[in-house]
Backbone bond lengths (Angstrom), bond angles and torsions (degrees), N, CA, C in turn:
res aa  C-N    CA-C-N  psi(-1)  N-CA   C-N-CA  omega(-1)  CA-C   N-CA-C  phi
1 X - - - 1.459 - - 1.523 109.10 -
2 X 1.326 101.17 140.38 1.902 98.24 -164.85 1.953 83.83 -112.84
3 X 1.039 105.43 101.99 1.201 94.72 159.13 1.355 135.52 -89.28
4 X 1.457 127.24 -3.56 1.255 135.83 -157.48 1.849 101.57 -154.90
5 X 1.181 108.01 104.06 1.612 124.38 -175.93 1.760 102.31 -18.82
6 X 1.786 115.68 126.30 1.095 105.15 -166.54 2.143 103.53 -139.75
7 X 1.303 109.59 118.41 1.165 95.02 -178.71 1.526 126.09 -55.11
8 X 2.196 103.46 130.85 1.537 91.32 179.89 1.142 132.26 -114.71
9 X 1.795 100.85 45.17 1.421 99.88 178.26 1.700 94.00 -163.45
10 X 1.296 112.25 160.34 1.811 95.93 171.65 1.639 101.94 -90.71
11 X 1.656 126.52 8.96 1.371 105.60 164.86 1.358 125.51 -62.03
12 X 1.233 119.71 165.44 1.096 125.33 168.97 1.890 103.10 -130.48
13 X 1.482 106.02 145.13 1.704 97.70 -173.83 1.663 91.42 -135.03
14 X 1.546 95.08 147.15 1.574 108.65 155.58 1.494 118.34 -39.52
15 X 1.615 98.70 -73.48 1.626 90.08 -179.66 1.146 100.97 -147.82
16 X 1.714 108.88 93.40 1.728 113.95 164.81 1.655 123.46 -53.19
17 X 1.183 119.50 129.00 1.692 105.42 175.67 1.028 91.31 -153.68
18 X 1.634 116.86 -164.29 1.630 123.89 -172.00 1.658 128.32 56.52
19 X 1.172 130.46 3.85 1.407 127.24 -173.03 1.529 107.98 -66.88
20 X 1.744 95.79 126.25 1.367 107.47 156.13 1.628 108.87 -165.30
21 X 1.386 96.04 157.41 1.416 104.03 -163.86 1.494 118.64 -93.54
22 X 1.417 130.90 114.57 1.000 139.07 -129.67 1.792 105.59 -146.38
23 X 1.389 130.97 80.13 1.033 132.13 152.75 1.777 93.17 114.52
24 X 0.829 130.61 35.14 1.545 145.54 -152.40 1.445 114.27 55.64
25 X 0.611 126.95 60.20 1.852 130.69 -159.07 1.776 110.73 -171.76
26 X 1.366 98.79 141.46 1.337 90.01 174.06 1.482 127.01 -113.08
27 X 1.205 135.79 139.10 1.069 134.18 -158.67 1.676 119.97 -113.82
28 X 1.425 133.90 154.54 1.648 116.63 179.09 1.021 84.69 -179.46
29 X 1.050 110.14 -178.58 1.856 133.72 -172.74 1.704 105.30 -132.30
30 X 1.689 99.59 162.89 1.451 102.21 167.39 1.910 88.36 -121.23
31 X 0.863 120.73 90.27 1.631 133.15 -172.13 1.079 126.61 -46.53
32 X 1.759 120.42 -24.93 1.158 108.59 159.80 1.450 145.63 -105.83
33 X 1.684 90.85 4.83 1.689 125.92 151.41 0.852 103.44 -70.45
34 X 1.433 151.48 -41.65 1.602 114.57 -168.48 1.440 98.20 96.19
35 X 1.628 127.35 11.40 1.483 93.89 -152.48 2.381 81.58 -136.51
36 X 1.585 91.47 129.82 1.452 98.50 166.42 1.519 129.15 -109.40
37 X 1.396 103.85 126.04 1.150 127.73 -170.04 1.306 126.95 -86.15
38 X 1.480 131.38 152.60 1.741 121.61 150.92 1.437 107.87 -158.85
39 X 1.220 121.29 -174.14 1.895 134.80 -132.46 1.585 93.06 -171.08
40 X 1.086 80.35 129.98 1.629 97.44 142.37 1.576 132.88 -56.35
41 X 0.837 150.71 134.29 1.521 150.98 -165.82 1.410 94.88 -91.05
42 X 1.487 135.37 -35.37 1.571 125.96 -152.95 1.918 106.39 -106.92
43 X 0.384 128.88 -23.33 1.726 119.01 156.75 1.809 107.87 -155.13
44 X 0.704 104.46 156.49 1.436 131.94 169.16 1.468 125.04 -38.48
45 X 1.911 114.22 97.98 1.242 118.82 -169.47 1.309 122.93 -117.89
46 X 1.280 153.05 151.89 1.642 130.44 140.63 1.489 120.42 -24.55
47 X 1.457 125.85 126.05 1.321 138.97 -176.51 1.841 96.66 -54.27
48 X 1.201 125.49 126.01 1.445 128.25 163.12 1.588 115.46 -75.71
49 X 1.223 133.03 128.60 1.679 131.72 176.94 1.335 101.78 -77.96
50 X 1.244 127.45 97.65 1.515 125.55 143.52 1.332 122.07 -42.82
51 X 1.118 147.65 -48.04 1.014 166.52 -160.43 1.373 138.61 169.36
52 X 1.787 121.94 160.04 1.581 104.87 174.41 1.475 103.81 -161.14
53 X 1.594 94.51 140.39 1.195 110.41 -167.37 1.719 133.06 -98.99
54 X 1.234 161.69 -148.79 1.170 127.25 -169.93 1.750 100.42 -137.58
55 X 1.842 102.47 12.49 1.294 103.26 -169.25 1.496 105.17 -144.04
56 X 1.456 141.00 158.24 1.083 113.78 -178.46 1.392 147.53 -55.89
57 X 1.567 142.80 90.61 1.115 136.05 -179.94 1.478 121.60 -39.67
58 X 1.150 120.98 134.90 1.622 102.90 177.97 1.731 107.71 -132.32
59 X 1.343 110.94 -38.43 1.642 103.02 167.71 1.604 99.03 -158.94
60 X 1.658 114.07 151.67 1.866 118.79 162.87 1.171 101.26 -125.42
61 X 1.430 88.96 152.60 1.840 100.01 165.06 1.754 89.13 -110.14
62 X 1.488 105.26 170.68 1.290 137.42 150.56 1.246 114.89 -56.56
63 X 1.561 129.24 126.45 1.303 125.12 173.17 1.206 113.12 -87.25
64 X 1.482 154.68 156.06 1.374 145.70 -157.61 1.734 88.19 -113.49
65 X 1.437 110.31 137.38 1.306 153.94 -177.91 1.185 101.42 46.86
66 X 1.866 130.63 50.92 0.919 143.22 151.34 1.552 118.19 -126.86
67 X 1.344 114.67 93.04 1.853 115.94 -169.73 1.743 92.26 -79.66
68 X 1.588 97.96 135.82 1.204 111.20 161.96 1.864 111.89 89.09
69 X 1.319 94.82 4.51 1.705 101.51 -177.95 1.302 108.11 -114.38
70 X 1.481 121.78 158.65 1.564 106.38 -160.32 1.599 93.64 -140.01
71 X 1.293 134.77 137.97 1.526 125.60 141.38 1.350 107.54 -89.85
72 X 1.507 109.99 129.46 1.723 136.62 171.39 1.246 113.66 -112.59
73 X 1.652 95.10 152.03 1.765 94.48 158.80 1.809 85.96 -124.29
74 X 1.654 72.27 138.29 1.589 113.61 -152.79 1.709 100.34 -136.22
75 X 1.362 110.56 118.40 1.611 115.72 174.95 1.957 104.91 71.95
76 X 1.637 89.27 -130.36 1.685 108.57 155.02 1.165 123.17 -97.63
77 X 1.826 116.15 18.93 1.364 99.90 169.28 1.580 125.49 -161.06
78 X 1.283 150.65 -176.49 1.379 113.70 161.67 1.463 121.51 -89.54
79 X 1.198 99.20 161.71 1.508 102.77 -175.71 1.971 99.81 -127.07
80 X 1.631 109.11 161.33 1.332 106.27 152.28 1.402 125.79 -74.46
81 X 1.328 168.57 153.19 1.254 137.02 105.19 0.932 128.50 -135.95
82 X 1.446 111.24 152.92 1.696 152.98 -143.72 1.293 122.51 -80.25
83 X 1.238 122.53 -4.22 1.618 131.33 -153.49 1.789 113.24 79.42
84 X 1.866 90.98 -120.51 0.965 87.54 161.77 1.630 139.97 -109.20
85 X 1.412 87.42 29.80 1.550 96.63 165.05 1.337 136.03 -106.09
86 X 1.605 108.23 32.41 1.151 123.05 162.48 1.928 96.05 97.70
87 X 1.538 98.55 -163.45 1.669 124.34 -161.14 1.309 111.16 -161.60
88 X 1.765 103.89 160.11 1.616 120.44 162.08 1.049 95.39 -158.32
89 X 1.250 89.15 161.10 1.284 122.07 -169.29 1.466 102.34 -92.33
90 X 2.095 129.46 118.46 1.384 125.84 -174.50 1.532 99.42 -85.54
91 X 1.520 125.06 -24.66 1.866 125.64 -158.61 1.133 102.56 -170.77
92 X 0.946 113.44 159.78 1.633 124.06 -163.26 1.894 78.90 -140.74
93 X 1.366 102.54 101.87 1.897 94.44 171.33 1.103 113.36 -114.80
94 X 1.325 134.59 -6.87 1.530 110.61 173.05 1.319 106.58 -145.27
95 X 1.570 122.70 53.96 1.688 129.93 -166.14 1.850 81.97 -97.97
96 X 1.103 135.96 -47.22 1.769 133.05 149.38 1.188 130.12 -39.24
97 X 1.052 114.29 -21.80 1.493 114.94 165.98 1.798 114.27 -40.98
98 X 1.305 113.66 125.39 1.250 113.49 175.02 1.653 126.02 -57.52
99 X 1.619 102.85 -30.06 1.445 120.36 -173.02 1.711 101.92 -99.95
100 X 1.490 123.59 135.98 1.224 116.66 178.99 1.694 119.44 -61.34
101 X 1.532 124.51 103.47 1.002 123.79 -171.34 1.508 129.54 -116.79
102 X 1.122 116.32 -165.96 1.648 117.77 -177.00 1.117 109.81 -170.27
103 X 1.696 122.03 151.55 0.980 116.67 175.44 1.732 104.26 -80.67
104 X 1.790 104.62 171.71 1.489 97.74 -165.57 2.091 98.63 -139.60
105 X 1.376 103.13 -31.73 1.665 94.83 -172.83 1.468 101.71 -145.26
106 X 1.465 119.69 159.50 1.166 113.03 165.03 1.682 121.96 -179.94
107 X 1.346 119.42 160.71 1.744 113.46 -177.62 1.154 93.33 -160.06
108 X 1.970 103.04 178.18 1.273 117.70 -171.87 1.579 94.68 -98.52
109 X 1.166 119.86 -170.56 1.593 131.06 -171.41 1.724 85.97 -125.02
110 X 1.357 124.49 154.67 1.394 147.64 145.17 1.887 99.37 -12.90
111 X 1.539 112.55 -48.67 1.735 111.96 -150.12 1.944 105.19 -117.97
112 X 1.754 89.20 30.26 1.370 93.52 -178.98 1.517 131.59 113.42
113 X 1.583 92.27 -68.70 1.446 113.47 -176.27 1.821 116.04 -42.22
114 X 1.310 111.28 127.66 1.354 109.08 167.55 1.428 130.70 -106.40
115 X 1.623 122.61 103.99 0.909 119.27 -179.70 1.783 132.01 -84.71
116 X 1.086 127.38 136.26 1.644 132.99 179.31 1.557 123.57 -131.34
117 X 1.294 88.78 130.16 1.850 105.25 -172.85 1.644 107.15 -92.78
118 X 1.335 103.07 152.07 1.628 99.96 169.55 1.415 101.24 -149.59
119 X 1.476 110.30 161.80 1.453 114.68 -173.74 1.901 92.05 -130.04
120 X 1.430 120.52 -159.16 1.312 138.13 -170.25 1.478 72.89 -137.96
121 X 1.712 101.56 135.38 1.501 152.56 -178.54 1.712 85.56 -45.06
122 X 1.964 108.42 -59.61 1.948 105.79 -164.54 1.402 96.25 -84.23
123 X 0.971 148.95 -3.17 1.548 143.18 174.76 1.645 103.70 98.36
124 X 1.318 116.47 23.66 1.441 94.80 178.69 1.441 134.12 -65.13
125 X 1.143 119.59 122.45 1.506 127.07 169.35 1.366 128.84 -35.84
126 X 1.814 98.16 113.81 1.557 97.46 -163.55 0.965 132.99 108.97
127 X 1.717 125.80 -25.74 1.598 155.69 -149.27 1.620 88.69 -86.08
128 X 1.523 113.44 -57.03 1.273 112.52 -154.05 1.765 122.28 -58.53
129 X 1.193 111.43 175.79 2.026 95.71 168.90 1.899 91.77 -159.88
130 X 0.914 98.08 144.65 1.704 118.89 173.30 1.592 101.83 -95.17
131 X 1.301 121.69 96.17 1.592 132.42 166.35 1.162 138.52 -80.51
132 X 1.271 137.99 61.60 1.191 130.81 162.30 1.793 145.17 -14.58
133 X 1.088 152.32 91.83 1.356 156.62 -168.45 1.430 92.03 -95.88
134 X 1.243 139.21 107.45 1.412 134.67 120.50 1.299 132.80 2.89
135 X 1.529 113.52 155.49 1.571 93.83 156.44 1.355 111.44 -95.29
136 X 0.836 127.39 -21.47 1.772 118.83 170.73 1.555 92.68 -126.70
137 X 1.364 117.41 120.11 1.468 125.42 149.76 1.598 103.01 122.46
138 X 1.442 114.07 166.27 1.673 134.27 -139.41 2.215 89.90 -70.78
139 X 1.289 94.91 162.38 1.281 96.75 157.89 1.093 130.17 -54.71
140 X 1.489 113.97 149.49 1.777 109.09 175.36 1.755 100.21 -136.90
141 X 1.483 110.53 143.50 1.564 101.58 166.15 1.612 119.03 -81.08
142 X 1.044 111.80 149.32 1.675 101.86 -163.91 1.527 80.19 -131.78
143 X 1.505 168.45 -52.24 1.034 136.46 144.99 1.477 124.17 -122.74
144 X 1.968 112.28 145.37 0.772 102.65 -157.35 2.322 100.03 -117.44
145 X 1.034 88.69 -159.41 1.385 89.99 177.18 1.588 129.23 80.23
146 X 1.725 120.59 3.31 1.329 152.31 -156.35 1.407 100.46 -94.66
147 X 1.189 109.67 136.91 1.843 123.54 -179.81 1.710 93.52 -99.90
148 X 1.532 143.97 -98.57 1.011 110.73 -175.86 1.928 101.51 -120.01
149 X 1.306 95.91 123.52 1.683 120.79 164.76 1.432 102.57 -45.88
150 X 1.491 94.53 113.81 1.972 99.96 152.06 1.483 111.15 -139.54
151 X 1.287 113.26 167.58 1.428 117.99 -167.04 1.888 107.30 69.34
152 X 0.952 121.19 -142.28 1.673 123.24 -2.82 1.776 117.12 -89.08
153 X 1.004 106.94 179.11 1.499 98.19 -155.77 1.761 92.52 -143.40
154 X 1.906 117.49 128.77 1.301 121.71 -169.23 1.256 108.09 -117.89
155 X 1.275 110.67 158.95 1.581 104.08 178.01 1.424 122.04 -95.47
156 X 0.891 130.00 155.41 1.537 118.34 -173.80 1.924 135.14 -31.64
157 X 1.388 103.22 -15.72 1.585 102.07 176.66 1.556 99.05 -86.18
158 X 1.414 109.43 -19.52 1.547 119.01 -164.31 1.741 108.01 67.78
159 X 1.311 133.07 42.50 1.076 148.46 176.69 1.891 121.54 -128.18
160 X 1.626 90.58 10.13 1.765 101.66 164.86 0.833 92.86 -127.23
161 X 1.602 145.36 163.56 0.863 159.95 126.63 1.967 135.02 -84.04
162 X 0.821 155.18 102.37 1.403 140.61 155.64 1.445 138.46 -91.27
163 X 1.153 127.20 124.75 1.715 149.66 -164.44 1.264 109.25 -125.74
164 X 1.548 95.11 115.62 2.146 107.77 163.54 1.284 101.40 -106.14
165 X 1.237 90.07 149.59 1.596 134.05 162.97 1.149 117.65 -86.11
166 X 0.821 123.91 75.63 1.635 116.44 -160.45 1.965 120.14 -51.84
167 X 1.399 99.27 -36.64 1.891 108.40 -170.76 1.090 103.68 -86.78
168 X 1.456 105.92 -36.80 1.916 120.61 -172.34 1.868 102.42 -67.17
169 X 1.100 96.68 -54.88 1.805 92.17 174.05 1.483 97.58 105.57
170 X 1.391 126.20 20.41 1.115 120.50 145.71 1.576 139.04 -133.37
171 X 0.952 115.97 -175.54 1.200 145.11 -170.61 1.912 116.72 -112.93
172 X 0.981 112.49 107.28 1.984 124.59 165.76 1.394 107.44 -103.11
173 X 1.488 99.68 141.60 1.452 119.50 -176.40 1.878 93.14 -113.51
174 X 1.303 105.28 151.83 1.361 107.09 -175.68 1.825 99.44 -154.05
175 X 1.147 100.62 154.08 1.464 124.04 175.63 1.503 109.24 -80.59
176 X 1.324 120.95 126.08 1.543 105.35 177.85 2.032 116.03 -109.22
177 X 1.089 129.24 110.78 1.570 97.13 178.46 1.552 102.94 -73.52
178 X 1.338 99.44 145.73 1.712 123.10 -175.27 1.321 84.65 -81.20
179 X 1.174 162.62 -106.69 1.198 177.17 -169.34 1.977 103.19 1.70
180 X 1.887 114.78 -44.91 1.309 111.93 178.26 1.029 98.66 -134.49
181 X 1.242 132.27 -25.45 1.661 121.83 179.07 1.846 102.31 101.98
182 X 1.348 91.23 -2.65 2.227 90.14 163.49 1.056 113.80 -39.74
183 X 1.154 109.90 139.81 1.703 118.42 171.41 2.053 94.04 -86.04
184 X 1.315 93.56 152.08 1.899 90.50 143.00 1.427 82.73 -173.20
185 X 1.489 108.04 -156.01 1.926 143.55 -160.73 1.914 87.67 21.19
186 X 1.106 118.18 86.27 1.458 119.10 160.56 1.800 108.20 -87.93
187 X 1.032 84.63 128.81 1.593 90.31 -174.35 2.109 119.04 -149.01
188 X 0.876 132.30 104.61 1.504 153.19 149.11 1.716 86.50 14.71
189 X 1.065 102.79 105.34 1.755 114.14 158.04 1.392 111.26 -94.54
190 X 1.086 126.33 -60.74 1.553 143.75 -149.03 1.168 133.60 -156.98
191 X 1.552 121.43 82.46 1.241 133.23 171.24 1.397 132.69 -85.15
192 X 1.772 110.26 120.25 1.968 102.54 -159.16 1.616 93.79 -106.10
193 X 1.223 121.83 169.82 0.812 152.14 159.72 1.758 121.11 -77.55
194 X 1.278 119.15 124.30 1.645 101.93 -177.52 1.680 132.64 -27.38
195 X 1.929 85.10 -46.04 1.244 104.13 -160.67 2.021 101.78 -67.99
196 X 1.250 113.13 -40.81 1.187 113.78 163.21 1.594 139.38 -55.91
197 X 1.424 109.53 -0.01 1.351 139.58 169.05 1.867 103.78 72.88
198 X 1.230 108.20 -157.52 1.798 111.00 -151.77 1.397 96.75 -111.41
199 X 1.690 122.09 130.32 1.370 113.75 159.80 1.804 119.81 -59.47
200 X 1.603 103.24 136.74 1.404 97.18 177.02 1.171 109.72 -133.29
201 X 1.434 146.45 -120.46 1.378 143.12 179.23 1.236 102.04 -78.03
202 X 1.744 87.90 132.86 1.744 107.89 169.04 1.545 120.99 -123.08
203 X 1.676 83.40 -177.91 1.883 82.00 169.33 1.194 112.24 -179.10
204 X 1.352 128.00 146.93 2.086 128.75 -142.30 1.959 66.70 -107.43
205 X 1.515 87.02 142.86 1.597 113.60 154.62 1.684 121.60 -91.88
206 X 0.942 115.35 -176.24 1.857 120.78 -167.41 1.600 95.12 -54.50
207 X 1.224 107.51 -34.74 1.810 125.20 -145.58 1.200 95.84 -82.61
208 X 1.945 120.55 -16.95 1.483 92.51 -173.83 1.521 108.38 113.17
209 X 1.801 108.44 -44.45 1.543 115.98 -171.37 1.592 104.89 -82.89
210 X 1.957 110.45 142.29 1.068 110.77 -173.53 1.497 107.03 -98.14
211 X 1.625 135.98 119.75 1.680 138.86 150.04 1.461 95.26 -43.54
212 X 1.430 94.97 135.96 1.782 111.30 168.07 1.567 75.68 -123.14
213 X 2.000 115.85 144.69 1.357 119.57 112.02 1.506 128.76 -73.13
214 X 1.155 104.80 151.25 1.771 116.34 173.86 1.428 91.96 -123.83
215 X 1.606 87.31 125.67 1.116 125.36 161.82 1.895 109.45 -66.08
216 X 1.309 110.42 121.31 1.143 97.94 -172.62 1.354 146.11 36.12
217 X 1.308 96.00 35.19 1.680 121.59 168.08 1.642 96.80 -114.88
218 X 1.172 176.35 45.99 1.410 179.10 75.47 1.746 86.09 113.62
219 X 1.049 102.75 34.71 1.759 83.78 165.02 1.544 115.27 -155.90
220 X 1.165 102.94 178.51 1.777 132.35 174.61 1.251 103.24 -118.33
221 X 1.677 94.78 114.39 1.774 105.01 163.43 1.341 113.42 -125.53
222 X 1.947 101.31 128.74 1.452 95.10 156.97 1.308 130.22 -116.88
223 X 1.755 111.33 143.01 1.111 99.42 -168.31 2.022 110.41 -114.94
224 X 1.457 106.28 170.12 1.487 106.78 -153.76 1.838 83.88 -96.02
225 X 1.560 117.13 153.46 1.189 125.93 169.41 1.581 144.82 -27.95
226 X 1.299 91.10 -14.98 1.507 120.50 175.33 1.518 125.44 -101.72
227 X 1.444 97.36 -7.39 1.549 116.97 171.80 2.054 113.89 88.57
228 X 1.392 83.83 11.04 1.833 84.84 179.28 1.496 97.24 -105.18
229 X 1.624 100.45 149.95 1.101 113.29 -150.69 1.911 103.85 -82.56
230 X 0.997 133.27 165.22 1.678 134.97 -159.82 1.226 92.75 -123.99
231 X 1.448 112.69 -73.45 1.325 118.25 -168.04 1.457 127.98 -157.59
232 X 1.055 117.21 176.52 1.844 101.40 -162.05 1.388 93.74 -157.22
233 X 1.795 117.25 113.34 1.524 124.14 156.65 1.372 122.71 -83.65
234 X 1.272 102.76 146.73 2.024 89.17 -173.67 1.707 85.13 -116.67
235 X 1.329 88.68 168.49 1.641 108.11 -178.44 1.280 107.37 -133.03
236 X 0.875 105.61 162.05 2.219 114.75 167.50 2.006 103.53 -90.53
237 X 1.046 100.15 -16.44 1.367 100.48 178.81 1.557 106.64 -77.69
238 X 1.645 129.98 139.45 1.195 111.74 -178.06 1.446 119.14 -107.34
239 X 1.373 98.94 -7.06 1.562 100.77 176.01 1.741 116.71 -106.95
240 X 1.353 125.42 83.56 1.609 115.30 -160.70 2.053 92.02 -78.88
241 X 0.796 118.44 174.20 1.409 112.59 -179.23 1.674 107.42 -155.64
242 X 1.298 126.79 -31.27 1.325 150.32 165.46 1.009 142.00 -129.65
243 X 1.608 124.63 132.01 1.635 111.66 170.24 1.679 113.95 -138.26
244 X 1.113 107.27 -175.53 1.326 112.74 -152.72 1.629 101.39 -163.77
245 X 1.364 102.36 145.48 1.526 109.26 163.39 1.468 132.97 -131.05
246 X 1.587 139.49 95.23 1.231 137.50 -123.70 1.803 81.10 -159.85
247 X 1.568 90.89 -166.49 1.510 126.33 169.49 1.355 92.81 72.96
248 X 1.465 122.25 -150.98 1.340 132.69 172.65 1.192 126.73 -46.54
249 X 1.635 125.83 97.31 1.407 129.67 165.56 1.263 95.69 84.16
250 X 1.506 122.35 23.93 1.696 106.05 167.37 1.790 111.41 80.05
251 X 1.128 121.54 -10.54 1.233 143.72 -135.95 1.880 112.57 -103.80
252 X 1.487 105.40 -22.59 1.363 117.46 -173.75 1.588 115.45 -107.00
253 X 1.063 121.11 94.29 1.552 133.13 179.02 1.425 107.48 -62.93
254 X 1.320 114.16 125.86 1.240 122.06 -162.38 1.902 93.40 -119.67
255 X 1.394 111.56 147.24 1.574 95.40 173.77 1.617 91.32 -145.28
256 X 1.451 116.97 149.99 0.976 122.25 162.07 1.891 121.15 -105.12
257 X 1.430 110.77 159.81 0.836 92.98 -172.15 1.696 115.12 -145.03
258 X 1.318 145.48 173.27 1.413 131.22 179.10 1.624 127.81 -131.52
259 X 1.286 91.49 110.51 2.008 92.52 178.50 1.635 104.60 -57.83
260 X 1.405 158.73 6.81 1.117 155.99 -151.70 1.370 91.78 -82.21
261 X 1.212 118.58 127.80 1.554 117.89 172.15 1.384 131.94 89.24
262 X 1.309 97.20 -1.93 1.410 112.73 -161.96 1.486 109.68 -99.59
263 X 1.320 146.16 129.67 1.395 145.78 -169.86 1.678 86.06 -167.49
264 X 1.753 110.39 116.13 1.631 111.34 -4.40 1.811 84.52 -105.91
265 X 1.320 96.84 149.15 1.389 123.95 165.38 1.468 130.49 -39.74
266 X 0.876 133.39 103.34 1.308 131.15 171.18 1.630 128.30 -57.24
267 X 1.142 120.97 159.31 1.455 108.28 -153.86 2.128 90.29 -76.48
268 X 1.367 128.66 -22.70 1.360 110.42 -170.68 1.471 105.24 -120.31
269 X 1.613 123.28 36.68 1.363 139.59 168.46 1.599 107.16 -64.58
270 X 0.768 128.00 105.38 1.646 118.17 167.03 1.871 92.58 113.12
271 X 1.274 152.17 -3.57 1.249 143.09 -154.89 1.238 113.56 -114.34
272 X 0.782 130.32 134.26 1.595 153.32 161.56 1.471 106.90 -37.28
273 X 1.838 120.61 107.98 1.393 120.86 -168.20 1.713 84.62 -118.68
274 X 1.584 83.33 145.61 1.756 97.96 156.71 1.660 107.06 -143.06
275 X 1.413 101.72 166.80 1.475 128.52 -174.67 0.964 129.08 -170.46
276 X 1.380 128.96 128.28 1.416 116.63 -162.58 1.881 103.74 -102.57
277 X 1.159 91.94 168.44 1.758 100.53 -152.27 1.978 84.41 -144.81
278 X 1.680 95.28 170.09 1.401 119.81 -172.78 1.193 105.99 -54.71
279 X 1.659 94.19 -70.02 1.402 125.40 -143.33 1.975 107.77 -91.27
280 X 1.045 110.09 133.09 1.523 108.50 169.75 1.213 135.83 -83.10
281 X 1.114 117.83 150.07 1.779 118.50 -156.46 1.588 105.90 -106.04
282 X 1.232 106.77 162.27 2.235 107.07 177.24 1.567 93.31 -81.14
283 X 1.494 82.33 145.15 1.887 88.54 150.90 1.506 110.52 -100.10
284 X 1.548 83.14 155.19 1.549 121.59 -175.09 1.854 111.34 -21.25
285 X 1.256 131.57 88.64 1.145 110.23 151.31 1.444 152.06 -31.22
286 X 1.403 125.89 126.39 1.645 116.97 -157.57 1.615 93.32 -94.23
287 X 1.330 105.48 156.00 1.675 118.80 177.06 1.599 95.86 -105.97
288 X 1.263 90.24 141.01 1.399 105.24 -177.74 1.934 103.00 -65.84
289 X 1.413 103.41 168.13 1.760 104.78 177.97 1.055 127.42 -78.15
290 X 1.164 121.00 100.01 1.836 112.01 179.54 1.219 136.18 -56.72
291 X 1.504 111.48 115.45 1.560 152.41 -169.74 1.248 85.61 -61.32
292 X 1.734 107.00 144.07 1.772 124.29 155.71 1.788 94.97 102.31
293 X 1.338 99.36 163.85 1.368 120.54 165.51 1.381 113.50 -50.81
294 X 1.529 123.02 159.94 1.478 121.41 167.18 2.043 83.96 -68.45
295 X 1.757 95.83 161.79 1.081 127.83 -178.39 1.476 107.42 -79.74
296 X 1.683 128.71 165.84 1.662 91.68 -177.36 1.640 80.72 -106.72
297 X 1.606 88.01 -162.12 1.852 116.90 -167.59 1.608 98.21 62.97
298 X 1.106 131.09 19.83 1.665 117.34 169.58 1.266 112.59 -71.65
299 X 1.117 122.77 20.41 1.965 111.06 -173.64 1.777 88.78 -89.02
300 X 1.091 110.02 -59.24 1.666 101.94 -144.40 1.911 95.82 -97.47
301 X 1.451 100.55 20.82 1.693 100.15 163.73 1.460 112.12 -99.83
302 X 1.537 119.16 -33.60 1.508 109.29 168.14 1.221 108.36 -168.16
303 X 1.443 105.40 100.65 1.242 137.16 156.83 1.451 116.21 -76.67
304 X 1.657 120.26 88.01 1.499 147.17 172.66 2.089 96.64 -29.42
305 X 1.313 125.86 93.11 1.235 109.68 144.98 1.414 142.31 -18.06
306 X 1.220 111.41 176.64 1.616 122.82 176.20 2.054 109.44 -62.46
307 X 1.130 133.03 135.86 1.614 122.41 -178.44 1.068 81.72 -90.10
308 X 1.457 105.22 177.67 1.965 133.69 178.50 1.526 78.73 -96.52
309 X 1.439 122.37 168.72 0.996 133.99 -168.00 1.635 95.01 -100.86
């Protein structure tokens, strides 16, 4: 029993994000390596390299009845990839972007669909867009006008939705239809205060309640459906950036976190935290397989690195 947030790995990463637990295993990225990771859920290991890519990784889901294959958003766009059997590129969505950008967060929904956020590299206001992929048919933006995209994060019917703002300091709750994946009733969940630091990657537990990381708030908050706050873990780490709920019984909150920016560093800035908690978390939704030809210009967006043997 971890009662007290415990590093689970002696890595340390630039900028851990994306964690979710995926086939009993946990999975995350160091995002601006390019490079995807996973763990064991039951004690404390060296991070294993799944793979690495030549552009920024920022989050994968699991593809459904494909073990070991991933949809990412990768560069400006998503891509598949395979391990070590290579990649393509499914969309190239924001290589047009006027502002130099990247994609930055992303997951599947309960009914397939994979959604991905992107912001502009300087944070400009507005830059970002929340993208939707179908299960059959082209990308669509489902919201636009966003400085940097995090989450979004659904609850188990896949008929809530949640979206951070990362600079703004909040958080939108949204209605989803299961049937197309429409957004509507957008409405103000969660408004922070600086001093309370930045919502960043989340994720709804069994119960319904959504984990926020704060970005430079040293903590984990969860909050109950109604938007009042439940409870709040603090960390020594100051940048939390992701969380997750996996390992035994769903039960072990995993958070990632990022030394980027940080001078001078603290000894658990950038490290892989766990803690075990009440309530149990969903596993990882799979994204359905992406339909159509690879997209072109995919050569010099992600070129799959060397594997670990």
């Amino acid at each position: 029993m971890l009662s007290e947030p415990t590093p689970w790995s002696s890595d340390r990463l630039e900028l851990g994000e994306g964690a979710r637990w995926v086939a009993g295993r946990l999975v995350l990225v160091d995002l601006l390596a390019g490079r995807l990771l996973d763990t064991t859920g039951d004690a404390p290991a060296p991070l294993r390299e799944v793979c690495k890519v030549d552009a920024p990784l920022g989050a994968v889901a699991p593809i459904a009845g494909r073990p070991g294959s991933w949809l990412a958003v990768v560069g400006t766009g998503v891509a598949v990839l395979e391990g070590a059997g290579g990649s393509r590129l499914v969309a190239d969505l924001e290589g047009k972007n006027p502002a130099r950008a990247r994609m930055n967060d992303a997951v599947a929904d309960p009914h397939g669909r994979f959604w991905a956020g992107s912001m502009a590299y300087d944070a400009t206001p507005g830059a970002g867009t929340l993208y939707r992929l179908p299960v059959d048919g082209p990308p669509e933006a489902a919201v636009t006008g966003l400085t940097i995209t995090n989450g979004p994060a659904f609850d188990a019917t896949g008929t809530v939705m949640y979206l951070a703002d990362t600079p703004l300091g909040q958080v939108d709750r949204f209605t989803v239809d299961p049937a197309t994946g429409a957004l509507s009733a957008r409405k103000p969940f969660l408004r922070l205060s600086p001093g309370e630091g930045a919502p960043d990657g989340m994720t709804v537990d069994s119960a319904g309640h959504l984990w926020v990381a704060l970005w430079g708030g040293h903590a984990v908050r969860r909050y109950r459906p109604d938007g009042r706050l439940d409870r709040e873990i603090r960390l020594a780490a100051a940048q939390p950036t992701s969380v997750c709920l996996g390992g035994p019984d769903l039960r072990r909150l995993f958070v990632t976190t990022a030394a980027l920016g940080l001078a001078p560093r603290g000894p658990v800035d950038g490290a892989l935290l766990a803690v075990d908690v009440e309530v149990a978390g969903l596993p990882a939704a799979s994204a359905a397989p992406p339909s159509g030809p690879p997209a072109r210009g995919s050569g010099s967006l992600i070129r799959l690195g060397k594997q670990p043997p």
